[in-house]
N, C-alpha and C positions, 0 to 999 in steps of 0.2 A: 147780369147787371148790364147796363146800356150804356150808352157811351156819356149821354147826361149823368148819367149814376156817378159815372169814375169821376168824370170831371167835379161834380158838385163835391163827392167825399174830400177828394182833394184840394179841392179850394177851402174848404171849410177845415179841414186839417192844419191846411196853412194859416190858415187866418187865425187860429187859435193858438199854434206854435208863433207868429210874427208879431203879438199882440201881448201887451203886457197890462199886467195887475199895478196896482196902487204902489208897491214894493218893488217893482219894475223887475216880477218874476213873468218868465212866459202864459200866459191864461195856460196854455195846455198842459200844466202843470195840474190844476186842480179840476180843470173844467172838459169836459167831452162834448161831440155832438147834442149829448140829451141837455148839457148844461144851457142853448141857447132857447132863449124866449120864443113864443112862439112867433110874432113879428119879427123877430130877427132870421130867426129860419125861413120864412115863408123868403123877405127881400132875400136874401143869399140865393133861393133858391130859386128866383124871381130872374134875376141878376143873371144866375150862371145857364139857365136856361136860354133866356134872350142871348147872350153872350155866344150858348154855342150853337142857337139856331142864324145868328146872323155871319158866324166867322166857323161853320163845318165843315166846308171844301178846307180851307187852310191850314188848318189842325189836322184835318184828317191827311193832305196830299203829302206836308212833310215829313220825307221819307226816315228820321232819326226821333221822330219825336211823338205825342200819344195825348190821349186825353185828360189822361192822369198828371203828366208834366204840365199842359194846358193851363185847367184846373191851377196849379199852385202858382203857374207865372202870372195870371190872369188878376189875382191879390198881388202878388207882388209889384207889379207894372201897376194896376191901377192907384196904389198907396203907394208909389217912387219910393219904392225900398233899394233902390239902386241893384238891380237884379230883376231877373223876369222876360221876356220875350228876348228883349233886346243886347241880352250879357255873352250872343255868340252861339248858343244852343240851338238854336232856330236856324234853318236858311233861310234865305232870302228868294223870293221878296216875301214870304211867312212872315219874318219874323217884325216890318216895318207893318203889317199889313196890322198883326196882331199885336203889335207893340199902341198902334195907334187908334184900336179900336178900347182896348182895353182904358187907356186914357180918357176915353170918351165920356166912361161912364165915372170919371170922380172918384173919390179919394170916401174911402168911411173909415170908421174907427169902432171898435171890439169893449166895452169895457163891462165891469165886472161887479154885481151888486149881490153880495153873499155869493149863494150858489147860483145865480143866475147872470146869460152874458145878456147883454144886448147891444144894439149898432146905433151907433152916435151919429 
């Protein structure tokens, strides 16, 4: 698996654990990977890709931290879940570097149609 691999599972993990239903149950409750649209997977995948070809040196150099953590802060930081790059996990300057790239790219939203998610 490659380091885009780790990151995107993870980011899409997250996003489906930080993302709630109608009911204001977590989506990852009912829904998995296979659950997203196929437009919703391609941006994610769109998204985490550009994300870790523009910010690799910085993920990569910080010596506590991985692409897999990356990946989930990278949702959490762009949708100010209050948590994510910048809650102290990261060193510095990593952690303002990626705190502010991830901002860059906007805020979306996960929601839930039957068994299908897609991105708002």
């Amino acid at each position: 698996m490659t380091n885009l691999d780790i990151f995107t599972n993870s980011y899409i993990e997250c996003a489906l654990w930080a993302s709630i239903d109608d009911d204001g149950e977590p989506l990852e409750n009912d829904h998995t990977y296979e659950s997203l649209a196929p437009e919703a997977l391609d941006a994610m995948q769109e998204d985490c890709r550009k994300f870790v070809e523009e910010n690799f040196e910085s993920i990569e150099e910080d010596p506590d931290n991985d692409f897999e953590q990356a990946g989930h802060d990278f949702f959490l930081t762009r949708n100010g879940h209050g948590a994510g790059f910048f809650d102290g996990d990261w060193s510095e300057p990593y952690a303002i570097i990626l705190d502010k790239a991830s901002k860059a790219f906007g805020e979306i939203y996960l929601y839930s149609e039957g068994e299908i998610v897609y991105i708002m």
